[in-house]
N, C-alpha and C positions, 0 to 999 in steps of 0.2 A: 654572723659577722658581716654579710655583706648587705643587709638592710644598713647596719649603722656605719659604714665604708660607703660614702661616692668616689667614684676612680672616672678619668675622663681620657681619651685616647684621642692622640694629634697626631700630626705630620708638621716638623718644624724643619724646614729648609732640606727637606727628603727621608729626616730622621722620625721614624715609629718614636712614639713616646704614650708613654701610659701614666698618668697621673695619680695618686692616691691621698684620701682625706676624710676623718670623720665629715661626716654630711653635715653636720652642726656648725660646722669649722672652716667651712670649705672657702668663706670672704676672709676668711683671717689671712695675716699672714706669721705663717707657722715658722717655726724651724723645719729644715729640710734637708732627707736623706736623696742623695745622686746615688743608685744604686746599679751596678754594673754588674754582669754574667761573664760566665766561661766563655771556654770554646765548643763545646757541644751543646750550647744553651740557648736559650734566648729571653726577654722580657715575659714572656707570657709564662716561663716557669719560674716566674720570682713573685706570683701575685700574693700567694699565701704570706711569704715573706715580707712586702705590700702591704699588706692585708693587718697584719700584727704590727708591726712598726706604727702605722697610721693610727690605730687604737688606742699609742701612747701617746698620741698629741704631735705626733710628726706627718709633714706630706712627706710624700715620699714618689720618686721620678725616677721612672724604668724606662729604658730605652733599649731596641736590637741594637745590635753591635754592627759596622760595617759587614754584608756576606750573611748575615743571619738573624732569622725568624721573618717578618715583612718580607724584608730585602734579602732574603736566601739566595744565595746560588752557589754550585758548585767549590768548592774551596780547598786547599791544601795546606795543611797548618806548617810544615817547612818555608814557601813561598810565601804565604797568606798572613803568618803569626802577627809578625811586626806591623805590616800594612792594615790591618786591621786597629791595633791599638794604637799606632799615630794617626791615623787619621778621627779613631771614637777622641784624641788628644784634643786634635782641629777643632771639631764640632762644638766642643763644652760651651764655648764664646757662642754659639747663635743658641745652645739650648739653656745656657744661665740667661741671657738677654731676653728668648721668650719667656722662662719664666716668672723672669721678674717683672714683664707687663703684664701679663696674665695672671699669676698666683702671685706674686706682691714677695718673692723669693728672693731673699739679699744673701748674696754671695757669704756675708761675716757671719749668719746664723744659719750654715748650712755645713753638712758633712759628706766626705764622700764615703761608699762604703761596695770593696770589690773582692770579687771570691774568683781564684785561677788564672785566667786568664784578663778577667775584671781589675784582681790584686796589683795587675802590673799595668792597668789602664788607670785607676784614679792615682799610683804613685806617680805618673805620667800628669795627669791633670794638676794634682796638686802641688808637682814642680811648678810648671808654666803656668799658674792661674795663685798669684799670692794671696788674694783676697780670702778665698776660703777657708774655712775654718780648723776643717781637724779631716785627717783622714784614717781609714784602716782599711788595710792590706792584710785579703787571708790567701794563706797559700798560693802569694803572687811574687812579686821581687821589685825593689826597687832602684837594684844593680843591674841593668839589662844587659850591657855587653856581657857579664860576669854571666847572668843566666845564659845567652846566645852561646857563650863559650861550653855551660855545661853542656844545654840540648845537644849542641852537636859532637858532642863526646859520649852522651849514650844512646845518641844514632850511628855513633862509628861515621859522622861526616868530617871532611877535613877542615881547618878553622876556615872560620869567614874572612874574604879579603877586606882589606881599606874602604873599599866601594861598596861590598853589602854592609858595612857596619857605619856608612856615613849619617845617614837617618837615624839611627840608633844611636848612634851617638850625640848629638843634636837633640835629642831628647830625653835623651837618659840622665835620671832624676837625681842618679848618684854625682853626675858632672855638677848639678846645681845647686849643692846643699849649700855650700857656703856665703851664697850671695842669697841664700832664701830668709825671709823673716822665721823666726822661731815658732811653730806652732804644731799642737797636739798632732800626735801620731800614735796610730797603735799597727803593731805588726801583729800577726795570728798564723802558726806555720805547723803542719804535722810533723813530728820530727823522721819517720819515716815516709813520708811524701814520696814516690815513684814518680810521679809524674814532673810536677815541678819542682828539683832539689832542693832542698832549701838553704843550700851555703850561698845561693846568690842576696837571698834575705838576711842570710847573718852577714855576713858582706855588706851590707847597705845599713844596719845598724850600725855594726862597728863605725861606719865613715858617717853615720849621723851622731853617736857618742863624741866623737871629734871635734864635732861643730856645736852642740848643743851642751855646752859647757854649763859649771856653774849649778844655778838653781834652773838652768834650761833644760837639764838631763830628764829633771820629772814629766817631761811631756811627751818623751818616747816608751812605749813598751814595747817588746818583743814578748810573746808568747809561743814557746814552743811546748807542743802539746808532743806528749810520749806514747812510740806504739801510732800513735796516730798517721795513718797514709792520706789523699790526696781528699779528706772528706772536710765537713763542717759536723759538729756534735752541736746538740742540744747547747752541752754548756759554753760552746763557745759563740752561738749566737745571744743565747741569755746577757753575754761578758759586753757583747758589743754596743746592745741596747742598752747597760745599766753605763759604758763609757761613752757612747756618745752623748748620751742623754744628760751627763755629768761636764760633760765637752761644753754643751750645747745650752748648760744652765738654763733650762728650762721651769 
């Protein structure tokens, strides 16, 4: 695999970034996945995943997250959660920009694609960034105050004031559906998930069913997987690949 995979590693405006592309392919300009990690993860355990995507004819562009892999330090996911996914929010605008002078990457033929803590970084992205094309969200949310409000109800913490939920709300993708252009989304949630509920996800469907009226409806999916807790299965990256891909009209 990684003779016919070139992958290329940058630093764009302090952001780790790792690149991926058939080597055949590599001046083209491809469609492309933005592919986003957890919270206990980082870019360098997404290569395989990299690695496969790219072999179907996509680049594909892995970045750490603020706090993690490159830029590790110290971190607490109570304090750290939110501040981490608003600002990987911030960054998209200098890393769509570099790589569309460098790998020739249009925003319109591109998709985002995030697992956990990633799932609630491109539904964040593809709020504030209209231009792009389609996103999926696994086992992430894209009702953040709605999630904020679960976490801390299975940490036993008290609700969040006005003041931690100002940033969060400001950004929260569920405030922005109605003023957003119509485009593909797929949800992908384990319906037994421990870690991230997933009534914040069906939450963020329902109020996207709302808006996406009409012949719009066909562009959301929700997938709740059964039995399933806070993982990714086989079939449901197989699922992603054959809808982006169909997204992506390649």
């Amino acid at each position: 695999m990684h003779s016919m995979v070139a992958y290329e590693n940058a630093i764009v405006d302090g952001i780790p970034v790792s690149q991926f592309a058939l080597r055949e392919r590599t001046s083209e300009s491809l469609p492309t996945i933005f592919l986003y990690h957890g919270w206990d993860s980082a870019k360098d355990n997404y290569v395989f995943e990299a690695e496969v995507l790219s072999l179907f004819g996509f680049r594909v562009i892995v970045t750490d997250a603020p706090l993690h892999g490159d830029r590790s330090v110290e971190r607490n996911v109570q304090s750290d959660f939110w501040k981490v996914i608003i600002q990987s929010v911030e960054e998209f605008k200098s890393l769509l920009d570099y790589a569309h002078l460098t790998w020739g990457v249009n925003a319109k033929t591109s998709a985002l694609v995030g697992s956990s803590m990633g799932g609630f970084t491109v539904a964040g992205i593809f709020a504030n960034y209209p231009d792009v094309h389609c996103v999926v969200s696994i086992n992430g949310s894209g009702a953040w105050e709605e999630s904020e409000a679960l976490f801390r109800r299975m940490d036993g913490r008290s609700p969040a004031t006005d003041e931690e939920l100002h940033l969060i709300r400001l950004f929260d993708p569920i405030r922005k559906i109605a003023r957003l252009p119509r485009r593909p989304i797929l949800l992908q949630h384990g319906a037994s998930d421990s870690i991230v509920p997933i009534d914040g996800q069906r939450k963020f469907y329902k109020e996207l069913l709302k808006n996406y009226v009409g012949n719009h409806t066909t562009l959301v999916e929700f997938q709740e997987v059964p039995r399933m807790n806070h993982y990714i299965s086989i079939g449901m990256f197989e699922y992603v690949y054959k809808w982006v891909s169909e997204q992506l009209k390649r």
